[in-house]
C-alpha positions in Angstrom: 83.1 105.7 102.3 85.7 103.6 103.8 88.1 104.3 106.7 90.6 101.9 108.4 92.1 103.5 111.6 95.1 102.7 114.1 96.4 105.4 116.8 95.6 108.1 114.8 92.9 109.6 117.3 95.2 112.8 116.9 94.2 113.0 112.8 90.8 111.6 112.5 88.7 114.7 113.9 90.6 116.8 110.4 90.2 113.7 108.4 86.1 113.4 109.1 85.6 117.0 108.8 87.1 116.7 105.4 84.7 114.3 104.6 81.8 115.2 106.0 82.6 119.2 104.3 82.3 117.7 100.8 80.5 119.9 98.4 78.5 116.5 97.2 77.8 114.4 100.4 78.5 110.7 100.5 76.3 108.7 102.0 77.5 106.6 104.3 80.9 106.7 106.7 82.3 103.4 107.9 85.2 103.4 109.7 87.1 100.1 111.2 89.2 101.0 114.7 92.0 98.3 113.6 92.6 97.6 117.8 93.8 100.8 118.5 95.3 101.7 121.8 95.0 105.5 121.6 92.4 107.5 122.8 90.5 107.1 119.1 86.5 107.3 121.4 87.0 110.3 122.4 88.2 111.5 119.2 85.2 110.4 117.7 82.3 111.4 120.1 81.8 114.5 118.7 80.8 112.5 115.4 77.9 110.8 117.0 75.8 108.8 114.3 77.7 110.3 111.3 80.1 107.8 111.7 79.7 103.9 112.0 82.4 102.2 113.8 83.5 98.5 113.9 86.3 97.4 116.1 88.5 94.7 115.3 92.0 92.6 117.3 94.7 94.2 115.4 94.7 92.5 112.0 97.0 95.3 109.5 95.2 97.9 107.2 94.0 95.5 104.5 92.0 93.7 106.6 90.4 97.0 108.7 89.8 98.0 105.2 88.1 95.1 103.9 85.7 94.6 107.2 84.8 98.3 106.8 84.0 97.7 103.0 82.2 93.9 104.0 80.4 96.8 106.5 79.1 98.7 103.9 76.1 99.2 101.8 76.7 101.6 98.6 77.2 100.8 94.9 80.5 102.3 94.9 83.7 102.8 97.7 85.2 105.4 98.3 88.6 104.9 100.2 90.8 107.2 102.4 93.2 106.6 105.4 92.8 108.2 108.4 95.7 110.7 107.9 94.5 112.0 104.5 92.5 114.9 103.4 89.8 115.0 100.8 89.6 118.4 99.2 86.0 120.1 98.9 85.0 118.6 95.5 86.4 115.4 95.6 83.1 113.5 95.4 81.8 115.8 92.8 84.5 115.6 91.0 84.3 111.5 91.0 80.5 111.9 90.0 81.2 114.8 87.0 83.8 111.9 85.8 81.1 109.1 85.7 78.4 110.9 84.4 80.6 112.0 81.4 81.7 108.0 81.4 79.2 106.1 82.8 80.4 103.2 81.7 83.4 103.8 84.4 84.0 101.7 87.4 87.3 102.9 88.5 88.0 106.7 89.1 91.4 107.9 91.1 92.4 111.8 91.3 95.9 113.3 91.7 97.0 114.8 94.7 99.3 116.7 97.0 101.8 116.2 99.3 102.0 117.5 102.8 105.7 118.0 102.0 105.1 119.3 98.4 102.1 121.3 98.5 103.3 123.4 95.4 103.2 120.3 93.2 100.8 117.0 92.6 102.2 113.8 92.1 101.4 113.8 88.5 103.9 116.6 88.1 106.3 114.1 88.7 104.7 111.8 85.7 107.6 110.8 82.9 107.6 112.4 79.6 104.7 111.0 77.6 103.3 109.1 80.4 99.8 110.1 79.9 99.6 109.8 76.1 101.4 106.1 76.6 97.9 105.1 78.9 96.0 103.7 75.7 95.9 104.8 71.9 92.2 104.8 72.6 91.9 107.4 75.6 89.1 110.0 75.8 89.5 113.3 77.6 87.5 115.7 78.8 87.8 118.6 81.5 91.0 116.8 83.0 89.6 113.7 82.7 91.2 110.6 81.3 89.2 107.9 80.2 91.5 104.2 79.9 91.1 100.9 79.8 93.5 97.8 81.0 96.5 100.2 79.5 96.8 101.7 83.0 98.5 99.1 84.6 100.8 98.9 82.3 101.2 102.5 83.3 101.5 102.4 86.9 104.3 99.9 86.6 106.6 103.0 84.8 104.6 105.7 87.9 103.1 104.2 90.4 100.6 107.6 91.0 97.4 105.8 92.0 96.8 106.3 96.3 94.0 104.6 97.7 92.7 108.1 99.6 92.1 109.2 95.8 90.3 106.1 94.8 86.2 105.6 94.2 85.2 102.3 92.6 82.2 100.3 92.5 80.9 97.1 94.4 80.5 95.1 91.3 84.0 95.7 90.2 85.8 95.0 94.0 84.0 91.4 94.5 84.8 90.2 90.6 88.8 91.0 91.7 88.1 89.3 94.3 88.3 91.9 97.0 91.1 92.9 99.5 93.2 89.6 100.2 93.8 89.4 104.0 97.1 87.5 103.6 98.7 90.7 102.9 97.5 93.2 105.7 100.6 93.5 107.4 102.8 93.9 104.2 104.7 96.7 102.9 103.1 98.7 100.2 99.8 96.7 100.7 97.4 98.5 98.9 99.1 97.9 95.7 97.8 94.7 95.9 94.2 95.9 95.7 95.2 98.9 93.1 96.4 97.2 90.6 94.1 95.2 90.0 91.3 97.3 90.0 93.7 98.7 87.3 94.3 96.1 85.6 90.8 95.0 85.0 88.3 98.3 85.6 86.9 100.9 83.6 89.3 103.4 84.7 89.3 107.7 84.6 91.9 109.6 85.6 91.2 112.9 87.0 94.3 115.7 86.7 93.0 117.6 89.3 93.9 117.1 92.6 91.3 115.8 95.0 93.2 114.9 98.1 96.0 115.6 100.5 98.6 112.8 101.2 99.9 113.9 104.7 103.1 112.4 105.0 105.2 112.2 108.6 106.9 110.3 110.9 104.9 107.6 111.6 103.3 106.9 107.9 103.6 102.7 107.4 104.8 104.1 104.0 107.6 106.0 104.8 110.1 103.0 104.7 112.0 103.4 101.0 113.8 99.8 100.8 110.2 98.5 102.7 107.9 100.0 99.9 110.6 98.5 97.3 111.0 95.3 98.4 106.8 95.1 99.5 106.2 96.7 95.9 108.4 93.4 94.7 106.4 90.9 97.4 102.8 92.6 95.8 104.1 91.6 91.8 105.5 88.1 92.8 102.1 87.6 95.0 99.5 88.7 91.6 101.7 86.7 90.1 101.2 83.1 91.7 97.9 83.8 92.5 96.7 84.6 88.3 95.2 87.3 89.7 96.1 89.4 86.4 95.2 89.1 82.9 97.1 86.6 81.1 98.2 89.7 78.6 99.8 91.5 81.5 101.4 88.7 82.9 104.7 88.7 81.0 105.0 92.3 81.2 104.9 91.7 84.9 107.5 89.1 85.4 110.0 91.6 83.1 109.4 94.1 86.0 109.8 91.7 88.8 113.3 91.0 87.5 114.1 94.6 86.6 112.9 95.2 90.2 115.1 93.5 92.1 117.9 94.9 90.3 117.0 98.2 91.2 116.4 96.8 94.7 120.0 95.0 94.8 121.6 98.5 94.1 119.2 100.2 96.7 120.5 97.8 99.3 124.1 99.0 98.5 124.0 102.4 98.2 122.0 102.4 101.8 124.6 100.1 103.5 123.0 97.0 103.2 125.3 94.7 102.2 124.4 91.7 103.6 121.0 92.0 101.9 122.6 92.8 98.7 125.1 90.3 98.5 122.0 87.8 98.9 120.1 89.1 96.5 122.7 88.9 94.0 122.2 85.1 93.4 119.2 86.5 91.8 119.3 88.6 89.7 123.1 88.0 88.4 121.4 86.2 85.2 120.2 89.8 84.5 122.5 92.2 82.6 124.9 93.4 84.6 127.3 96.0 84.3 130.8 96.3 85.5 129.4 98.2 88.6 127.3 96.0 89.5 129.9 93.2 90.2 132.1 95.7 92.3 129.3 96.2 94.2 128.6 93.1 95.0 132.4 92.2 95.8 132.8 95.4 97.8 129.0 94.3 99.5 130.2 91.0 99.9 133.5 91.8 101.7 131.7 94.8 104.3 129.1 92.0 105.2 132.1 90.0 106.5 132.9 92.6 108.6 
């Protein structure tokens, strides 16, 4: 299993205990110390050989991830950050899914927030998201069996966290792996996600598997950041072809419907100058009255 680490030397001793208290054991811990400038050794001494570290200059969490995966010797990766928790039967839970489809290659579980412990993120799930994942779903003991369908899916609830994420080798190097160009970009590891959704064998498991601790310092705590990095992520699978040509049209519809959304975000949190720039792209979209008065009353305060 896969961990990328920086200046977390206060969370990684309850993250590795986590992982190393799983009712099914993995077999290997790799964990990449991303140039860290915290006390992260003597975090980790009382690990010993459990844990195999690699140390890298500060490159951004894609690339600690991917030299932690390159690291590696397994069939399949498990992923979690060095802030999350696994619960107890995470990895069982991932191996009861693939021997019930063994033809799987991509398995992510629902989870908790630190914030929200009463509810899981797929609480917050649309009406009729889960029937809309494929006509040809299989269930069994909370597990979804889908297909390419599911990244359709995430683009309507984005519910898929890397800590919650098992896949195999074979699957990772024919996407092509983690792409180090966007390391240091908002929302990164959507880059990775969707298209392991986009092209695996996916389950879904409705139990909850992990905690997603969620404080001051997460990289993912910026709104507007995520929003414009979850833009950046579509525009990038888009120039590179990285998708199926099937999902590619879909995709451009949401990169347009995106920045709308993202133009009114802008407004509503006082960022006018932004918004007034944005609007040169996406006033070709269908724009209500609102809209325009917005961007007058945007344009005016960035003048200010």
């Amino acid at each position: 299993m896969i961990i990328p680490i920086f200046n977390r030397s206060k969370w990684i001793g309850s993250t590795l205990d986590h992982i190393l208290g799983q009712s099914s054991k993995v077999d290997e811990i790799i964990l990449c110390d991303d140039g860290s400038e915290d006390d992260l050794p003597n975090a980790l001494q009382p690990y010993g050989q459990l844990v195999k570290v690699i140390r890298i200059e500060n490159s951004g969490p894609a690339v600690a991830r991917k030299t932690a995966i390159e690291h590696s010797k397994g069939d399949w990766i498990a992923l979690c950050d060095s802030d999350d928790f696994w619960y107890p039967e995470h990895i069982q839970r991932f191996r009861f899914a693939r021997s019930e489809f063994p033809s799987s290659n991509f398995y992510f579980a629902n989870f908790h927030m630190s914030n929200e412990p009463d509810r899981t993120k797929f609480d917050a799930a649309p009406e009729g998201w889960f029937e809309s994942l494929t006509s040809s779903s299989e269930s069994f003991e909370q597990l979804i069996h889908t297909d390419a369908g599911l990244y359709s899916a995430l683009l309507n609830f984005q519910c898929c966290f890397q800590s919650a994420c098992v896949f195999s080798r074979e699957l990772y190097e024919a996407i092509g792996g983690i792409t180090p160009e966007v390391s240091r970009w908002q929302a990164e590891d959507a880059h990775l996600t969707r298209r392991l959704a986009a092209y695996g064998d996916s389950v879904i498991d409705r139990m909850p598997g992990v905690i997603i601790n969620k404080h001051d310092d997460n990289f993912s705590g910026n709104i507007l950041g995520n929003f414009e990095g979850r833009i950046r992520i579509l525009e990038k699978l888009l120039f590179d072809e990285a998708l199926p040509a099937t999902l590619q049209m879909q995709t451009r519809k949401e990169v347009k419907s995106s920045r709308l959304t993202l133009f009114r975000q802008y407004y509503w949190h006082g960022e006018y100058d932004k918004a007034r720039h944005l609007f040169k792209e996406v006033r070709s979209e269908p724009l209500s009255a609102k809209d325009y008065l917005r961007f007058m009353r945007a344009s005016l305060k960035s003048l200010i």
